[in-house]
N, C-alpha and C positions, 0 to 999 in steps of 0.2 A: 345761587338759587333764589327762588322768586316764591314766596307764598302768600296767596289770595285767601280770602275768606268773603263772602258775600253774606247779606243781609237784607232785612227790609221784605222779604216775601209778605203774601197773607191770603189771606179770601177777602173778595169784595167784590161790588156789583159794577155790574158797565155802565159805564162813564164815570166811575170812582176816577181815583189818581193813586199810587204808589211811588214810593223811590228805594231805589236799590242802590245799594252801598259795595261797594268794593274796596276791602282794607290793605294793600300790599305791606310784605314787610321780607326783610331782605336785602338782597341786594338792588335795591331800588334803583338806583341811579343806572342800573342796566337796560331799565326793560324801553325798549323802543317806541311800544303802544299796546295800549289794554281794547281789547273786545268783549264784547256780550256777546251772546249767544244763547238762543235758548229749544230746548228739547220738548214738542208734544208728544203724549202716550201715541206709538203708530207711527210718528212721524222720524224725520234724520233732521239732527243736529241744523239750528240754523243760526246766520249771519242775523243780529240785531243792530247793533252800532258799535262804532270807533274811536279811540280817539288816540293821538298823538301824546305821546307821556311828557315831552319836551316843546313842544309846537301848538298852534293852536286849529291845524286839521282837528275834521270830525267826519265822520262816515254814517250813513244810514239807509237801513234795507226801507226799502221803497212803501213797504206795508206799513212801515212804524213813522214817517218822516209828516213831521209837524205833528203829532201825539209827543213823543219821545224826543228828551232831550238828554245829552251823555254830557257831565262838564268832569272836572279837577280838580281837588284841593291838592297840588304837591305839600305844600305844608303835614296834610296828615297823611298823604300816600294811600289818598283816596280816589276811587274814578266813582261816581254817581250816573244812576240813569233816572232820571224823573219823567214818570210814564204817566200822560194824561188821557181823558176820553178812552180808556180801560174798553175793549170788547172782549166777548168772551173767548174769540180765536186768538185771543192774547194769550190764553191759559198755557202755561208748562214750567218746566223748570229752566231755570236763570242761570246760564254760569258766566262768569267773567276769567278769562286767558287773557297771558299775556303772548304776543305773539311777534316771532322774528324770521321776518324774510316770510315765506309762505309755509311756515312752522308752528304751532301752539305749544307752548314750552311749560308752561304752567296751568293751572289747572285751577278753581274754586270748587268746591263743593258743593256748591248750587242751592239756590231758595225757588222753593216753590211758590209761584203766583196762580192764584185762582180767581177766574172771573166769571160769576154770575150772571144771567142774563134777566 
């Protein structure tokens, strides 16, 4: 088993910047690749970026790409998303999964990001 905890939400204005933390802990040496993901009030779950837990692929929904950058620290069994140029349709909650095959196996508890306009 895999347990996330995410970090880093807050309120801030468009074109602020934020980073979000993803802390794994566990069976780490398992998880294939960590995703974001994030939920607006109304909206369905959506795809934010990827990354490879072992490789250095990276994925990114088309909305977020060159704002949003997702890296690694395997050292602390961290995934980061560093989100630049903040708009307000960025608003929602944050989760980061780990995920295998076309499966979501684990789960974060989600931080909330809010962006003023």
């Amino acid at each position: 088993q895999v347990q996330l905890v995410e970090s880093g939400g807050g309120l801030v204005q468009a074109g602020d910047s934020l980073r979000l933390s993803c802390a794994a802990s566990g069976r780490t040496n398992s998880i294939p690749a960590i995703y974001w993901l994030r939920q607006a009030p109304g909206r369905e779950r959506e795809f934010v970026a990827a990354i490879v837990w072992s490789g250095d692929s990276k994925y990114y929904a088309d909305s977020v790409k060159g704002r949003f950058t997702i890296s690694r620290d395997n050292d602390k069994n961290t995934v980061y998303l560093q989100m630049n140029s903040l708009k307000p349709e960025d608003t929602a909650v944050y989760f980061c999964a780990v995920r295998r095959g076309t499966q979501y196996t684990s789960w974060g508890q989600g931080t909330q990001v809010t962006v003023s306009s």
